[in-house]
C-alpha positions in Angstrom: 26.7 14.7 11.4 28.7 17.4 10.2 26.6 20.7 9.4 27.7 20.3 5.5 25.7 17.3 5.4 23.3 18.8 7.3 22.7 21.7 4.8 22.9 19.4 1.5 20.4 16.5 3.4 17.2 19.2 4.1 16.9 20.5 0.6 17.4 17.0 -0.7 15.0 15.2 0.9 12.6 18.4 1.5 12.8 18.5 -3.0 12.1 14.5 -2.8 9.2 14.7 -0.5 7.2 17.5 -1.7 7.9 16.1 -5.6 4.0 14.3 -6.1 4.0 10.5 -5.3 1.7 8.1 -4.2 2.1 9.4 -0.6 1.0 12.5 -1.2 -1.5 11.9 -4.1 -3.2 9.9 -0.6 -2.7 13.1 1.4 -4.3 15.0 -1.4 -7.6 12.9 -1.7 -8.1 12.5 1.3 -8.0 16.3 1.9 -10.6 17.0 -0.1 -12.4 14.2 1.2 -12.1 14.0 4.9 -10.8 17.3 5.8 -6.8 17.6 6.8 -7.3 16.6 10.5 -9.0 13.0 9.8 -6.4 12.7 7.4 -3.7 12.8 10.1 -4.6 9.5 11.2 -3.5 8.5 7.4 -0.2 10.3 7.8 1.0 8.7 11.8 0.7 5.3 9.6 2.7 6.8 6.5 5.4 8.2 8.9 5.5 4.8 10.6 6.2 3.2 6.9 8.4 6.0 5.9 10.2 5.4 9.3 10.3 1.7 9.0 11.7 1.6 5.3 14.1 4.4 6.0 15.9 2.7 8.9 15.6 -0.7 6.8 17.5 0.8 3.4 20.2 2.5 5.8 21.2 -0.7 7.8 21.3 -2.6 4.3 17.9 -4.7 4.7 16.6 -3.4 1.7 19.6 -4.5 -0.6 18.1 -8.0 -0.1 14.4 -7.2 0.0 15.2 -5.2 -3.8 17.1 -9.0 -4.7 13.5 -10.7 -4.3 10.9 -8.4 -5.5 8.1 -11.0 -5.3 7.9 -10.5 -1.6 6.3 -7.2 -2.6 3.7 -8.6 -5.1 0.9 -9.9 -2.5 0.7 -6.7 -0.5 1.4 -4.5 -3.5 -1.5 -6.1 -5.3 -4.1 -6.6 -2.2 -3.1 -2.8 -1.2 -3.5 -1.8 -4.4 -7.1 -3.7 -5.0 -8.1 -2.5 -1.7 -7.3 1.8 -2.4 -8.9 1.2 -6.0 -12.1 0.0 -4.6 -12.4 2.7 -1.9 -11.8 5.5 -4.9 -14.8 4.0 -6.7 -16.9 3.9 -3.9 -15.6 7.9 -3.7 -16.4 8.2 -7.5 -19.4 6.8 -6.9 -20.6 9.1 -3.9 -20.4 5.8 -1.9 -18.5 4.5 1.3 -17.3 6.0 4.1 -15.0 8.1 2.7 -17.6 10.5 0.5 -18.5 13.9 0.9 -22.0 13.7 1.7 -24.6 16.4 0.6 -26.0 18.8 3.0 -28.5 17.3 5.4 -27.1 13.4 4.9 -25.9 11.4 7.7 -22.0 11.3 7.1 -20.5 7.4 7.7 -16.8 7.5 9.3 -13.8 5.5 8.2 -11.9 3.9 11.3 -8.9 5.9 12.6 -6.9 2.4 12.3 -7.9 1.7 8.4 -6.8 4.9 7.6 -3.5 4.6 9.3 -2.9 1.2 7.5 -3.7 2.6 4.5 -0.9 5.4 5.1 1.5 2.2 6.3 0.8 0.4 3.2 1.2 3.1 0.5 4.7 3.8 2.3 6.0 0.4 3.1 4.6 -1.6 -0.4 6.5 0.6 -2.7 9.6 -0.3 -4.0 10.5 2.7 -5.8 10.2 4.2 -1.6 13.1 1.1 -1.1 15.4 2.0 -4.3 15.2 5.2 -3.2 16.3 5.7 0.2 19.2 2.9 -0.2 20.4 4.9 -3.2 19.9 8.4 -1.9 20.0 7.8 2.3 23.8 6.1 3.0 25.8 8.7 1.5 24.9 11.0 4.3 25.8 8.7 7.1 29.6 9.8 8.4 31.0 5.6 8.6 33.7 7.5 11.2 30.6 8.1 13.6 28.1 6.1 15.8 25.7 4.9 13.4 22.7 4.7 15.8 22.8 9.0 16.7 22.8 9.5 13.2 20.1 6.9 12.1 18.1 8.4 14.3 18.2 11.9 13.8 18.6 11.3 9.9 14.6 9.2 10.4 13.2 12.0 12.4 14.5 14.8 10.0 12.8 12.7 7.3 9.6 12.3 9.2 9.6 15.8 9.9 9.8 16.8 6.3 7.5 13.7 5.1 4.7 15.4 7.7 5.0 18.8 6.4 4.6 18.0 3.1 1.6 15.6 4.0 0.6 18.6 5.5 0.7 21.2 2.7 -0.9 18.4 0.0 -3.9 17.8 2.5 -4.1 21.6 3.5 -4.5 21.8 -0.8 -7.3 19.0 -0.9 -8.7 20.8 1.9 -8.5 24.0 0.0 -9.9 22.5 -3.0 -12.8 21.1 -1.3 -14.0 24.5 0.1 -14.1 26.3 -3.3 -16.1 23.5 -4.8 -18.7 23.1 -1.7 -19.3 26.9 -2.7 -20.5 25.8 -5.6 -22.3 22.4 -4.7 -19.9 20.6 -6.6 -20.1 17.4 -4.0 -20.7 14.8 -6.6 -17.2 16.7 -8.5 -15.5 16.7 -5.3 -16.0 12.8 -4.9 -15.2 12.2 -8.4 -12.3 14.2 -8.1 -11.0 12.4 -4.9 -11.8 9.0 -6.0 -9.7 9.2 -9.2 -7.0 10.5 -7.2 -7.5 7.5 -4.6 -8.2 5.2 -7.9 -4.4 6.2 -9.4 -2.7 6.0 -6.1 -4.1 2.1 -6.2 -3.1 1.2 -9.7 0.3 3.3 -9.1 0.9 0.8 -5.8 0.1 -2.5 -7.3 1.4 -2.0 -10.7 4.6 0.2 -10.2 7.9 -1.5 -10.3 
């Protein structure tokens, strides 16, 4: 990969990652919720998606998976059903995912269900499949090896996918800490179970 490309493809997809999505609404909530290193358990099974669906669009999988949309309809709509009632549990100061008030027994989520719910935000969006077949090829040199460049093309994506996981978690985390200053825990849960509620509806009924 020639360093031209190089220079155009990290501002690109550094723009695209860190532009709000469903990915890092997820981050977000689950910043404020959880704290940013729980939530990394989240973003291994995001980067695993992200990873998945990025090799997939650039070996032209995706062109037929975009040709028969309704293979996305069953886990968009169970994923989607499944982050919506885990917001309202969190709007409701219920579940394992609340912030609990001082002096309360705090209940854990499972390392593995957050990781599939990082998998499933990444893999069961379409707009994640339109995108990387429309935006990915164009930097892959057809005169070169395809396999070096897929694969250092996927780890600069997962690299930039982290860090902005990163920096929207840091900013839940952030947000959290001004709000326990004032007690706010009931806000705070309110506040992360919308976000988790939006990220559900935006999965199961984007297109």
């Amino acid at each position: 990969m020639s360093l031209t490309l190089l220079s155009l493809f990290i501002p690109t997809f550094f723009i695209v990652s860190i532009t709000p999505g469903m990915c890092m609404t997820l981050a977000l909530s689950l910043g404020i919720s959880i704290g940013v290193k729980r939530s990394l358990h989240m973003m291994w099974g995001e980067l695993i998606g992200v990873g998945l669906v990025a090799s997939a669009a650039a070996l032209g999988v995706a062109t037929l998976m975009l040709q028969y949309p309704e293979a996305f309809v069953i886990l968009k709509l169970a994923g989607g059903a499944y982050l919506c009632w885990l917001g309202y549990e969190m709007f409701r100061s219920r579940g394992k995912l609340v912030i609990t008030e001082p002096g309360e027994t705090e209940t854990e989520v499972s390392a593995l269900q957050l990781a599939m719910n990082g998998f499933m935000t990444a893999v069961a969006n379409p707009k994640g499949w339109a995108f990387f077949v429309t935006l990915l090829p164009p930097f892959i040199d057809q005169s070169l090896p395809m396999a070096p460049q897929l694969a250092m093309l996927v780890a600069m994506i997962l690299l930039l996918e982290f860090i902005c996981l990163i920096i929207y978690a840091s900013g839940g985390k952030l947000l959290r800490h001004l709000l326990m200053e004032r007690n706010n825990v009931r806000l705070m849960n309110r506040i992360a179970g919308s976000l988790m509620i939006g990220v559900g509806l935006w999965l199961a009924l984007g297109k």
